[in-house]
N, C-alpha and C positions, 0 to 999 in steps of 0.2 A: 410583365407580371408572371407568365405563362413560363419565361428564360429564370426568374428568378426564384420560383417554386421549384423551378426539376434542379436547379443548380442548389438549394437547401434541401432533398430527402438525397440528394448526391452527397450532403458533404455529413449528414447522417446516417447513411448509407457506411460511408468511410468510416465512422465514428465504430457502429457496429462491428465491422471488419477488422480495428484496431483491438477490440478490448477482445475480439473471440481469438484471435490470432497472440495474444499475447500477454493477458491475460484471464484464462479461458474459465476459472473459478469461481471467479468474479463476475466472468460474463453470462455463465451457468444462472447466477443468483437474480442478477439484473430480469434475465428473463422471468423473472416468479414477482414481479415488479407489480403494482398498478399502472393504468396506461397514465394518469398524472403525475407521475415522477419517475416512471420508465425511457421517457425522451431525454429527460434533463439528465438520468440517471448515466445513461452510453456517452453522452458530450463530457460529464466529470470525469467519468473513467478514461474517457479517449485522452482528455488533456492529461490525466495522472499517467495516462502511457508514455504520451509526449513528455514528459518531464523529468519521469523515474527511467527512460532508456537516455535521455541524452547524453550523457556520459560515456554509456556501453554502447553505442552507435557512433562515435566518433573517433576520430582515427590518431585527435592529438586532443586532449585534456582540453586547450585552449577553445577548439572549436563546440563539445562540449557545454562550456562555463558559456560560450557565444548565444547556443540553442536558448539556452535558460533564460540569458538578460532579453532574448529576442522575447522570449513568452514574457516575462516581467513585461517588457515595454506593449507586448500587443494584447494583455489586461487593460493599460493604462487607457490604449486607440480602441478598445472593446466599449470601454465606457463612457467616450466620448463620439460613439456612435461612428467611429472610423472602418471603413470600408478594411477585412485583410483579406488576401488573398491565398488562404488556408484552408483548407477543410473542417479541421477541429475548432479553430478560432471562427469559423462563418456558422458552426453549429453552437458553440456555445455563447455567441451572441445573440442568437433566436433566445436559447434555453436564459440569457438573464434579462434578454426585453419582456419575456413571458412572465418568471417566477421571480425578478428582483432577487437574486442570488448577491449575497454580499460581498463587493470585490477586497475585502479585507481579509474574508475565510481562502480567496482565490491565492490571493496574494502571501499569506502565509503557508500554502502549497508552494509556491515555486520559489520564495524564499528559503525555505528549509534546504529545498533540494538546492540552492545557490550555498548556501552557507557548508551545505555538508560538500560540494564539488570544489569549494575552494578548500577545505581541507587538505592537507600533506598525507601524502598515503604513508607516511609511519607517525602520524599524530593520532592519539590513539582518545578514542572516548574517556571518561577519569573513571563516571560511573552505569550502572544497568538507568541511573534517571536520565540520566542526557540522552539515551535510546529510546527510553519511554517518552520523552519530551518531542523526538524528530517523530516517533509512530504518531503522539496526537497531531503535531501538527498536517502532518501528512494524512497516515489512512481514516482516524478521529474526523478531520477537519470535511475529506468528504462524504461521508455520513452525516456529520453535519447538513453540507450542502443538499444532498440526496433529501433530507426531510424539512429543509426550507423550501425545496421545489416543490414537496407537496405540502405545503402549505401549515404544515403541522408543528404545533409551538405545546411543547411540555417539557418541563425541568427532569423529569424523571428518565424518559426517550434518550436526552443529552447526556444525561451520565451514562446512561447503559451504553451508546454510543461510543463514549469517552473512553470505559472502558474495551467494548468490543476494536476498537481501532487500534488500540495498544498492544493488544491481545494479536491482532490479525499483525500490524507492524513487527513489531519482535518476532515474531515467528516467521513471517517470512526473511525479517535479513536473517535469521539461523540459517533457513533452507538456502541462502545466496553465498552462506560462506565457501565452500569448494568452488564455487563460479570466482568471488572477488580474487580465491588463493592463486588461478591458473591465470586475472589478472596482475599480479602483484602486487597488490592492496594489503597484503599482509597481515590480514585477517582484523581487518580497520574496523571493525563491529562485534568484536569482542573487547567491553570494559578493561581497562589497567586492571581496578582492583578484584575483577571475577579472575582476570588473567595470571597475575601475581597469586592470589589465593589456591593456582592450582597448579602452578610451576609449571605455566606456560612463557611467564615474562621475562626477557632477559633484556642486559642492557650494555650498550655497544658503542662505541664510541661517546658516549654522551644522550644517547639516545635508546629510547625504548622501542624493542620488539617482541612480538610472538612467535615462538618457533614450537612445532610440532613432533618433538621429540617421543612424545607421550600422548599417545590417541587416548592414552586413559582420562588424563588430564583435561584431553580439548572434550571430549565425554563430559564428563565432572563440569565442565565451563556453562556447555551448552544446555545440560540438564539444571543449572542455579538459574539461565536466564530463561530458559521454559517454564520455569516453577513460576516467575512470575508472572508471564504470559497465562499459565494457567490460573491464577488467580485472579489474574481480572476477567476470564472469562468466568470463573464463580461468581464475582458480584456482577457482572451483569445479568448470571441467571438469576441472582436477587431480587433482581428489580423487575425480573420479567410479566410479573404481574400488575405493575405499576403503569406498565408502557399503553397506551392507545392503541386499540389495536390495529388500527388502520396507519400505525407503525410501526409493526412487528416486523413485516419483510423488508422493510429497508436495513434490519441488521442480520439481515441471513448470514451475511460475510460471519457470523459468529460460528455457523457453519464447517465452513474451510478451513477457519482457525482450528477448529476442535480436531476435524481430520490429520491436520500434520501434526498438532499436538500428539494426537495418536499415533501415528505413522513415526515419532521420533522415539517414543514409547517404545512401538515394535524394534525397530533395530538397535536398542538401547544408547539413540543420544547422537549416535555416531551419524553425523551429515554426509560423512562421504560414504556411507551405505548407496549401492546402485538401485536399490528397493524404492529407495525415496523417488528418485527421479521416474519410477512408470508409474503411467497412468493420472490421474489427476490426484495431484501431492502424495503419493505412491501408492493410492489406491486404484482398482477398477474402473473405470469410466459410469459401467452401468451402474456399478455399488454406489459408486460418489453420486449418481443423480437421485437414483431411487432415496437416497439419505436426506439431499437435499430438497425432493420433493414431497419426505415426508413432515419434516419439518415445518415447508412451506404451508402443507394442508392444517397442520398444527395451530 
């Protein structure tokens, strides 16, 4: 009993280590948590770490798409009470024997992220909704979960969610486009039709690509798919007075969204501005806490 207690605040222990180490934003907010949806809160996020790096940690696509089917199948051994011998998987099986987390919200997390890994890196999105489609079901989906573990059932919370996840998705794959470009992704998260509209798309053998002949252009691209990022962080401040308030901080992440929104603002759009990349989403460390802790007190 005594070996399997220290081997579970060990593999949440790792859980913590994962989301500060890489995504530190997020990990920032988690801390302004309640302690009844602050455990479950690092296990969603560690597994979103595990599933949104597999790709960018492997050395060939194939092994990659491998990580992912592996987390598909050890959801499936999670719920059948199967023994893994994983850190993130041994902590987020405590967090669904606790809170009954829905393995269907789980499942469409690492589904998304399957569907988008088997993608052709010059198959290009058609619209800005197939992006807002992959951010619900991905950052949406856990804030979701985050407010099932505490316990907390309101329609109003859920949209504001819906929106704030959208709002936080979109904007981070903006700030990932210079990373996917030095992989050759070819800028796979900019729409055809935003791309085309700004005489970034061209077409090449039979096929479509984005080339960056015109930073004005990829400007212009990036600032039509913020504008909507920005607008669902409006209607989620709509509904802000609708929400429980004992789950307000589980959408902090509305937070960080706002930041780089602003942060794209300052260097006018332009992602490969080196502004973006200090400090947290290119703010201050201290500014971005104090911001985020006043909110919190809010």
């Amino acid at each position: 009993m005594k070996a399997a207690s220290s081997s579970l605040r060990a593999a949440f222990s790792h859980c913590v280590l994962q989301v500060r180490s890489y995504d530190y934003h997020h990990y920032l907010c988690l801390l302004e948590l309640p302690a009844n949806m602050r455990k479950a809160a690092f296990a969603l996020r560690a597994f979103n770490v595990e599933t949104a790096r597999a790709m960018d940690v492997a050395s060939d696509p194939k092994i990659g798409l491998m990580r992912l089917l592996w987390w598909e199948e050890a959801i499936d051994k999670i719920y059948a009470n199967k023994l893994i011998e994983h850190p993130t998987a041994q902590a987020l099986s405590s967090v669904i024997s606790e809170s009954k987390i829905s393995k269907a919200w789980l499942k469409r997390v690492v589904n998304a992220r399957i569907n988008d890994a088997n993608r052709d890196v010059i198959d290009l999105p058609e619209s800005i909704e197939e992006l807002e489609k992959y951010a619900e079901d991905t950052a949406s989906t856990l804030l979701y979960m985050t407010l099932q573990a505490g316990g907390i059932k309101s329609t109003a919370v859920d949209h504001a969610a819906s929106h704030v996840g959208k709002a936080s998705g979109l904007l981070l794959l903006l700030k990932s486009l210079p990373y996917h470009a030095s992989r050759n992704r070819h800028f796979s998260y900019i729409p055809a039709k935003v791309a085309a509209k700004h005489g970034l798309l061209v077409k090449e053998g039979g096929r479509s690509e984005i080339r960056l002949d015109s930073r004005e252009g990829l400007c212009d691209a990036v600032f039509e798919m913020a504008s909507v990022a920005n607008a669902h962080l409006v209607k989620a401040r709509e509904l802000a007075n609708s929400v429980p308030v004992e789950a307000r901080k589980a959408l902090l992440p509305a937070v960080p969204a706002q930041v780089l929104l602003d942060s794209l603002s300052k260097v006018q759009f332009d992602v490969f501005d080196s502004r973006l990349a200090r400090g947290v989403l290119g703010k201050p460390p201290l500014w971005f806490q104090l911001k985020l802790k006043w909110y919190s007190w809010r």
